[in-house]
C-alpha positions in Angstrom: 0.0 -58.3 -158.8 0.4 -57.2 -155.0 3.0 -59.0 -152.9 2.6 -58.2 -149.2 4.5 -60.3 -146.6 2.2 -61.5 -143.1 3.1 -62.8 -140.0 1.7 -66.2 -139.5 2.4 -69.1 -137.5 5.4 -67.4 -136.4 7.2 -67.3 -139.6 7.1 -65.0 -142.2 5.3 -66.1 -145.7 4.7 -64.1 -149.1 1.5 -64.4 -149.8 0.2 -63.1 -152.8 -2.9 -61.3 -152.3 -4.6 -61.6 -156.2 -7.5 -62.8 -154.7 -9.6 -59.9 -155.8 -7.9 -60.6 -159.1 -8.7 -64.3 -159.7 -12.3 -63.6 -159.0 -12.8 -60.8 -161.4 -11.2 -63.0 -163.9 -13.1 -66.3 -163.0 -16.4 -64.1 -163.3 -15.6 -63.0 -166.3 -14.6 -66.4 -167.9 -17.7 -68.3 -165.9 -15.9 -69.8 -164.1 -16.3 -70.5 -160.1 -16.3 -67.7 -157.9 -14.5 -68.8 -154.3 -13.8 -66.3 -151.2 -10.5 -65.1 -150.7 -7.8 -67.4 -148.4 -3.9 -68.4 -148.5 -2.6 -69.3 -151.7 -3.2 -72.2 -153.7 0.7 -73.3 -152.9 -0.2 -74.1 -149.7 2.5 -76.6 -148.8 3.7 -79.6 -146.8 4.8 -77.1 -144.0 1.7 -74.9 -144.0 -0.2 -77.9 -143.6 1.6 -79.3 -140.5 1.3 -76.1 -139.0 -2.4 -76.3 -139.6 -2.6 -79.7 -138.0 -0.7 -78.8 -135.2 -2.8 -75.4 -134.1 -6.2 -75.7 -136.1 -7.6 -73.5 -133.5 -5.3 -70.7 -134.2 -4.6 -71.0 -137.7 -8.4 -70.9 -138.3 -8.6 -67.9 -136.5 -6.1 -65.8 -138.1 -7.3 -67.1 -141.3 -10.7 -65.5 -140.7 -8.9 -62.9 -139.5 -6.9 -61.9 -142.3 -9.5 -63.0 -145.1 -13.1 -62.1 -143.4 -16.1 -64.4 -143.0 -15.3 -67.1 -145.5 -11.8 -68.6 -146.8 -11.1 -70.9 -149.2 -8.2 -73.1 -148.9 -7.0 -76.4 -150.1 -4.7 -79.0 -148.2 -3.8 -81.3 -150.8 -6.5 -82.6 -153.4 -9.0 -81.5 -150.8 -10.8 -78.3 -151.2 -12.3 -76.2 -147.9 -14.4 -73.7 -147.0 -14.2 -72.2 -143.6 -17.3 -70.4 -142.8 -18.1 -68.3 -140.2 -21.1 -66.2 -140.5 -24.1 -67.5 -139.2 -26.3 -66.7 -142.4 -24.6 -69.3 -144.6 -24.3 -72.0 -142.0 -28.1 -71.6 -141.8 -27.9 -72.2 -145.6 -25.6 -75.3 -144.9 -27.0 -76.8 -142.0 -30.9 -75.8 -142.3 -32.2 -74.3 -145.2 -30.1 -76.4 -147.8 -28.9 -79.1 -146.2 -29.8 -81.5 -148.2 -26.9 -81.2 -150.4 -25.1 -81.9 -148.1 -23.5 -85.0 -146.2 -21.8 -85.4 -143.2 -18.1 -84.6 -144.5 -14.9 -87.1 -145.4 -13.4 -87.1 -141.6 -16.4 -88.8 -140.3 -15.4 -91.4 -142.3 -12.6 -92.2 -140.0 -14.9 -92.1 -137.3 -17.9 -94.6 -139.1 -14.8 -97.3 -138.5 -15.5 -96.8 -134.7 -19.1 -95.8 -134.4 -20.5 -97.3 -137.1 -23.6 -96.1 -138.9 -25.2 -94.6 -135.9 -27.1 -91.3 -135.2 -24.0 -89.5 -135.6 -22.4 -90.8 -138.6 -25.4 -91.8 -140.7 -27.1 -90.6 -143.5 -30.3 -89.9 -145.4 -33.2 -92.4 -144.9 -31.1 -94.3 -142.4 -30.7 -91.6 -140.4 -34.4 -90.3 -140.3 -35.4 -93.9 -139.3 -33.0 -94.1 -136.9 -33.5 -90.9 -135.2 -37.5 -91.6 -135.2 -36.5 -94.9 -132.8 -33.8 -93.2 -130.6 -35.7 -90.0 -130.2 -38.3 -91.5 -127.7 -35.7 -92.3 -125.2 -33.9 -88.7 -124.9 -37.2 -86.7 -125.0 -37.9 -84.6 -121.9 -39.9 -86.7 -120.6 -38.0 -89.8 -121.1 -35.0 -88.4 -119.3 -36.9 -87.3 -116.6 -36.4 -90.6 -114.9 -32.6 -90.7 -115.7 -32.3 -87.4 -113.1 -32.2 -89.5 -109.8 -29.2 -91.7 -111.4 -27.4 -88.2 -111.8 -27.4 -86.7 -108.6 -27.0 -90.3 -106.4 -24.0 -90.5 -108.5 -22.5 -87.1 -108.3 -23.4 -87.1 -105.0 -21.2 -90.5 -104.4 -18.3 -88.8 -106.2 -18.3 -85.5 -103.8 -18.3 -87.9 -101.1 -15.2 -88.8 -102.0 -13.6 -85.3 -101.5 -11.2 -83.9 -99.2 -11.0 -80.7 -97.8 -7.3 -79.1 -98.4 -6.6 -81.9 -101.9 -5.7 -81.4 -105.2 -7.5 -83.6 -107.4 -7.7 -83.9 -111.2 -11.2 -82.1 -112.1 -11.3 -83.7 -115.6 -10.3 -87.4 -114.5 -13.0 -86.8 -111.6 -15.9 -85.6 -114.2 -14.5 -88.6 -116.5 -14.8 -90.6 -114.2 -18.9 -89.4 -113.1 -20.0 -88.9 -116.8 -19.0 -92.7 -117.4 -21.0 -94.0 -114.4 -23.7 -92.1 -115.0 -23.8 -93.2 -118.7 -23.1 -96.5 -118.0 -26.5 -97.0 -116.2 -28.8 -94.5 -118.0 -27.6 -96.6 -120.9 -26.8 -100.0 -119.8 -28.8 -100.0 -116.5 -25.7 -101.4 -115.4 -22.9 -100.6 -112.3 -20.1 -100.2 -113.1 -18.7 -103.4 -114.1 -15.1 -103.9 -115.2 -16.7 -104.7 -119.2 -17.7 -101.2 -118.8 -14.2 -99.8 -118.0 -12.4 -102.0 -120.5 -15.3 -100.2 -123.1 -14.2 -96.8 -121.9 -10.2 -97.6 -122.4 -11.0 -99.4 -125.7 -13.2 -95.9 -127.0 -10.2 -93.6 -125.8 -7.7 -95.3 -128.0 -10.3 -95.0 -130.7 -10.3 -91.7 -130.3 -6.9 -91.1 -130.4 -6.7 -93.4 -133.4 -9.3 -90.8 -134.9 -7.4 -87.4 -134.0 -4.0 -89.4 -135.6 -5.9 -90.0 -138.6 -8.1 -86.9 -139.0 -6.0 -84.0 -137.7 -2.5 -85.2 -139.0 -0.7 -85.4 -141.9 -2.2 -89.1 -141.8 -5.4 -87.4 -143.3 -3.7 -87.2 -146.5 -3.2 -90.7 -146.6 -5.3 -93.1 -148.6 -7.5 -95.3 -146.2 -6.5 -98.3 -148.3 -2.8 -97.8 -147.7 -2.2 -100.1 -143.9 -0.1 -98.6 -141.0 0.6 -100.4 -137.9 -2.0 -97.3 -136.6 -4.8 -99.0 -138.5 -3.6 -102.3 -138.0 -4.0 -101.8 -134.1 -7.3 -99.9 -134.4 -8.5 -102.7 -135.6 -7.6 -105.4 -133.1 -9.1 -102.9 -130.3 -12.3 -102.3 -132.5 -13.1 -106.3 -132.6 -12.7 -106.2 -128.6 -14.7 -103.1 -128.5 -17.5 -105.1 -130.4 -17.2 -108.3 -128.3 -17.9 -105.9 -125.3 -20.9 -104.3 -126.7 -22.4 -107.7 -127.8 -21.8 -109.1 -124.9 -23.5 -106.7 -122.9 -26.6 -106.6 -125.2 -26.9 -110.4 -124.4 -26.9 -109.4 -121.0 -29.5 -106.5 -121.5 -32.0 -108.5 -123.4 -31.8 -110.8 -120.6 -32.8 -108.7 -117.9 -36.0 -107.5 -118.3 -38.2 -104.3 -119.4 -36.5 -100.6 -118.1 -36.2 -97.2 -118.6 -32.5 -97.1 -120.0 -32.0 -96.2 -123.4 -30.7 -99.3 -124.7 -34.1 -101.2 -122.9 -35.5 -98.1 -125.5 -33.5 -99.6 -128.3 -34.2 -103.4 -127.8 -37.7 -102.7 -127.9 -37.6 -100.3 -131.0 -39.8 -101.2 -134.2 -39.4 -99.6 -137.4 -42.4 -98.9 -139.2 -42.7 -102.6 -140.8 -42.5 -103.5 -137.1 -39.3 -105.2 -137.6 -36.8 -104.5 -135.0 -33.1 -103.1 -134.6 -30.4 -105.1 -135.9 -28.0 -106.2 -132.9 -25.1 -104.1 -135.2 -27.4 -101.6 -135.3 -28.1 -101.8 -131.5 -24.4 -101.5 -131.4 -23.6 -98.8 -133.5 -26.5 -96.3 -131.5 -24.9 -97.3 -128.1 -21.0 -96.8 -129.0 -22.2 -93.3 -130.5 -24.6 -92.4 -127.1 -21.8 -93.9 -124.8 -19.3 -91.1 -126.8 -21.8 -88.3 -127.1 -23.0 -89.1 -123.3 -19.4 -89.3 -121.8 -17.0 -87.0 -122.8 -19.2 -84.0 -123.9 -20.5 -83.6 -120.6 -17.2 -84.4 -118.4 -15.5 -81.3 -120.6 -18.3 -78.1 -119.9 -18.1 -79.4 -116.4 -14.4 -79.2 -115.8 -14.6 -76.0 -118.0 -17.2 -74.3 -115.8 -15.5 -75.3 -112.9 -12.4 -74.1 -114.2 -14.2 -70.7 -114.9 -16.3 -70.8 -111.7 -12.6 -70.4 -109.9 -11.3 -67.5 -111.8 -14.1 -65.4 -111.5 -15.0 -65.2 -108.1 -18.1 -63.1 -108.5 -19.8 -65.8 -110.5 -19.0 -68.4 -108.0 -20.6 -65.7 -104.8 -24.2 -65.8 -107.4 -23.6 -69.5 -108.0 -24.0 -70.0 -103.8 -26.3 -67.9 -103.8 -28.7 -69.9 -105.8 -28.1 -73.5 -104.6 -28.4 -72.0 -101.0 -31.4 -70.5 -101.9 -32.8 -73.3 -104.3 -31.5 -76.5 -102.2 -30.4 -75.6 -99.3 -28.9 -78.3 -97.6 -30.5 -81.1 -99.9 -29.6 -82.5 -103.0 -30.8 -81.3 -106.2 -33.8 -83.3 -107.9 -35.3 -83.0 -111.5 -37.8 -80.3 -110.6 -34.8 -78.1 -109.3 -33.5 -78.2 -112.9 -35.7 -75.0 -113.9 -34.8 -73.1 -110.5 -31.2 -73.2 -111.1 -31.4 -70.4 -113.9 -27.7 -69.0 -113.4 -26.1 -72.6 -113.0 -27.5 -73.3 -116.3 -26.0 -69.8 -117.6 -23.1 -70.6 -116.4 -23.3 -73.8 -118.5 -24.3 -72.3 -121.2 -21.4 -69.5 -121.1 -19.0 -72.3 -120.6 -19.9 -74.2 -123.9 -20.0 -70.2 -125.6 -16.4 -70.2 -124.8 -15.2 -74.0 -124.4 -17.9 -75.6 -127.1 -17.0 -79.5 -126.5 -18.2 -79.9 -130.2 -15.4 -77.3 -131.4 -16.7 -77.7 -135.0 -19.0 -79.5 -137.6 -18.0 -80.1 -140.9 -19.9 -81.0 -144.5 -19.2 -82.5 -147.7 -21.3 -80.9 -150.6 -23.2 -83.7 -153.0 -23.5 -81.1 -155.7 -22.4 -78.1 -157.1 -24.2 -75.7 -154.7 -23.9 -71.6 -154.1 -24.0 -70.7 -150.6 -24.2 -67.0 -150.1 -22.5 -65.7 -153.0 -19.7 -68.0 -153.5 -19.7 -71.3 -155.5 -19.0 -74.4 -153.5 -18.5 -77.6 -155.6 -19.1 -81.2 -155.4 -16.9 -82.8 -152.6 -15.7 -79.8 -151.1 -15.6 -79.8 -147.4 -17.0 -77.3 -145.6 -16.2 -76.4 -142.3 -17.9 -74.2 -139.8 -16.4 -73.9 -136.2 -18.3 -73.1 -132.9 -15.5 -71.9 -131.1 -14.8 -69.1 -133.6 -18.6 -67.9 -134.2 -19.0 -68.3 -130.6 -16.1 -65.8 -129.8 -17.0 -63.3 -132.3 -17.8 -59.9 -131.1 -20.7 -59.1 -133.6 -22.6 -61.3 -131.6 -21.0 -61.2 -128.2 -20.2 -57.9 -126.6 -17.1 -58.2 -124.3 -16.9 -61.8 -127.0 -13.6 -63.3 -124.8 -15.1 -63.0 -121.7 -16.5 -65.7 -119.4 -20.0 -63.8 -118.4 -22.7 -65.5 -117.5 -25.3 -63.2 -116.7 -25.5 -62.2 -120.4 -27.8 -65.7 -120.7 -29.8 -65.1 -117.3 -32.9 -63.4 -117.3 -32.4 -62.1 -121.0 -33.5 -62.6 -124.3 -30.1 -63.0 -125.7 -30.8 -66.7 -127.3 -33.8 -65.2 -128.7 -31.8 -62.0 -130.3 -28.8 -64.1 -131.8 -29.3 -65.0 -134.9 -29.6 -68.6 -135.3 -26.5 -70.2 -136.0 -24.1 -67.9 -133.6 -24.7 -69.9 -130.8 -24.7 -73.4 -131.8 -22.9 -76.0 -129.7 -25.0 -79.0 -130.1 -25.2 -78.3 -133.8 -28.2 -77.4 -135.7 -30.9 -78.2 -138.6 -32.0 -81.7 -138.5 -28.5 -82.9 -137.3 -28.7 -81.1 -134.0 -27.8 -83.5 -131.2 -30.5 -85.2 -130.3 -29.2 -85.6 -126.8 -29.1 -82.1 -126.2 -32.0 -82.5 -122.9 -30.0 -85.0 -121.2 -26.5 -83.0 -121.7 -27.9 -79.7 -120.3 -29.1 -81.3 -117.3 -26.9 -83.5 -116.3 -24.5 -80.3 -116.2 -26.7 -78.5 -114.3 -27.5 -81.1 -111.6 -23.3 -82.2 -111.2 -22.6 -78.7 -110.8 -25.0 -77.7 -108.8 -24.9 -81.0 -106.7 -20.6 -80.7 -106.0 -20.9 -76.6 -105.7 -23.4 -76.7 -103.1 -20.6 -78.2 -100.8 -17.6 -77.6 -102.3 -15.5 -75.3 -103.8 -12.7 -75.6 -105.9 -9.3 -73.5 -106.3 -7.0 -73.0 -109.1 -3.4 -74.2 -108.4 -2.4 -72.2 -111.6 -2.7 -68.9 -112.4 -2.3 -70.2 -116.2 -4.8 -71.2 -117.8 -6.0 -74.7 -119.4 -4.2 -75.6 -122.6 -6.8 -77.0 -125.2 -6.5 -79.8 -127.9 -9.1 -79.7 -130.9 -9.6 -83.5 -131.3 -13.1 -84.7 -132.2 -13.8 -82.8 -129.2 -12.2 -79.8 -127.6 -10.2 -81.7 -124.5 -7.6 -80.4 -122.0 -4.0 -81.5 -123.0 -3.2 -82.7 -119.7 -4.8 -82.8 -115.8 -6.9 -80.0 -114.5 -5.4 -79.6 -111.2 -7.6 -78.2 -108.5 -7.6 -77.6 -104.6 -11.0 -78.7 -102.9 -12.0 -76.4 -100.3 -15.3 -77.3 -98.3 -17.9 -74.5 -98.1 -18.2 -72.9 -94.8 
């Protein structure tokens, strides 16, 4: 047996490689053959540490082990895979072994069984009704409600201020969902909604990337106890503003697209239903979008090169106007720059699967109710696919064939297979059009040199304010 001693976490561990060892043997006998990872005694301690950087400790496990680890926290089982080959077997090719995996169950309590969280039939027949409504040319019309907005919000800046970049994009993402969803203002239900889904989400995180994941979901805490109180407001919200929505009248927002949905019987949505798809497009449409904004800008500043091409453009492209929907093609390096951002700062930060079966992917057996775990961050920063991986460069998307020459699953941040997001249009512009419609008169400057500490929750978020100085273009 070897015994060599590794630096991890910032403490020293023996580790005892016999990984080689154990799969020989388990070969040999029949038995499963795993990949390599940190040994089965992976303790209390190790765990915490886990919880506490997932980012990091995923990374140096891939590091130290290669492509694929195998690791258990508990009575849970894990594979951590990062080359794009067998999350194309996972996510594509056999996903059907596959379910959505055990921490989405936290997250069902809050979203219900909608696009995101469901499964099998339910899902195909509810992605066949939502699709309509986020197709190209659906969200066409949603492009003026974009730009008035963001326009409203860069109004509202002052040459020589510091503001908050991520509060500010918070801010813009939820007005912007709140009417291409509600075909509503702002109304204070709306901001009550938005509070109510933040605690959720925090609720989520506690119980998902904590120790608390260990605990059985039928054991009560005060945690659960609370989540519940704000879930039933939450829901008295939602129905509430359903009643509204039925009452006013045909439209092109997507829960107008919902209302009027049939399923193949011709019967319609269930209100809970109706519920469930607007709590999870309200989510997906919100934050995802507010954090490659505030990343982009936050790159846009440190790289002042990328910022002189990013004028260029809009001063070519709109001059002094704002952007419209037919813009969205012309702005080819704002959308590389959005697409570098979400290389580097994927909002989605990782996708996870729980296996129905005894399945092989690649070489390596995976059984029944193992989670697998496959992290855009990490295959997004590895160098195999990305030359200069770390850096922030946008012109390796523009006028290229890069997306074309990946393979498929090393660039992947809204997902893949049948389970890609299915508002994936509406995201991409959106980005493009509030970027391009607060660059084209203003320009913001780091206040730190330092830069923005990240927190894996169910999305990758800033752990505090983005600080920024607003400087008005010349």
């Amino acid at each position: 047996m070897l015994v060599e001693v590794t630096e991890w976490m910032g403490k020293k561990h023996v580790t005892h490689d016999i990984h080689k060892v154990e799969n020989a043997a388990r070969s040999i006998l029949g038995r499963s053959h795993r990949p390599p990872g940190p040994p089965v005694c992976f303790g209390p301690i190790n765990m915490m540490a886990f919880f506490e950087d997932q980012l990091g400790v995923l990374e140096s496990f891939h590091k130290q082990y290669g492509d694929e680890v195998y690791l258990r926290l508990g009575p849970m089982q894990f594979f951590a895979l990062r080359d794009p080959a067998l999350l194309e077997e996972v996510l594509l090719a056999k996903n059907s072994s596959f379910r959505k995996d055990d921490f989405m169950e936290t997250l069902r309590q809050i979203l219900g069984d909608g696009l995101l969280t469901s499964e099998g039939e339910q899902w195909k027949k509810h992605r066949r009704i939502a699709a309509p409504a986020l197709k190209r040319k659906q969200i066409r019309s949603y492009a003026d409600d974009m730009v008035n907005y963001t326009r409203e919000s860069a109004d509202h800046l002052r040459d020589g201020e510091v503001v908050d970049v991520w509060d500010m994009m918070m801010e813009l993402t939820l007005r912007i969902v709140v009417k291409t969803l509600f075909n509503l203002e702002l109304p204070e239900q709306v901001n009550e909604i938005g509070d109510a889904i933040e605690e959720a989400m925090h609720y989520f995180d506690k119980e998902s990337h904590s120790g608390w994941a260990l605990v059985p979901k039928s054991i009560p805490t005060p945690g659960r106890h609370k989540i519940r109180e704000t879930l039933q407001k939450l829901d008295a919200i939602i129905y509430d503003l359903i009643v509204e929505r039925r009452k006013g009248g045909e439209g092109d927002d997507l829960l107008w697209s919902l209302l009027e949905a049939r399923y193949e019987d011709g019967s319609p949505m269930s209100t809970r239903q109706i519920r469930d798809e607007a709590i999870t497009m309200f989510i997906a449409g919100h934050e995802t979008t507010a954090l490659a904004t505030t990343f982009a800008f936050d790159q846009i500043a440190r790289h002042p090169e990328v910022a002189r091409k990013l004028r260029e453009e809009l001063d070519a492209v709109l001059g002094d106007r704002p952007a419209t929907f037919e813009d969205v093609r012309s702005l080819s390096y704002t959308e590389s720059i959005i697409k570098e951002t979400m290389r580097l700062y994927p909002p989605a930060w990782i996708i996870g699967r729980c296996a129905l079966e005894d399945i092989k992917i690649g070489e390596w057996d995976v059984p029944a109710g193992s989670q697998v775990v496959m992290s855009q961050w990490l295959v997004h920063r590895d160098e195999r696919h990305f030359k200069d991986a770390l850096s922030f460069k946008p012109e390796r998307w523009h006028n290229t064939n890069l997306e074309r020459e990946l393979p498929r699953f090393a660039y992947f941040p809204f997902g893949g297979g049948q389970r890609v997001c299915i508002g994936n249009h509406f995201a991409m512009m959106e980005a493009i059009l509030m970027v391009a419609e607060i660059a084209r008169r203003w320009d913001f400057e780091l206040t730190s040199p330092d830069p923005i500490e990240l927190a894996p929750m169910i999305t990758l978020r800033p752990t505090g304010p983005v600080r920024m100085k607003v400087n008005a273009r010349g």
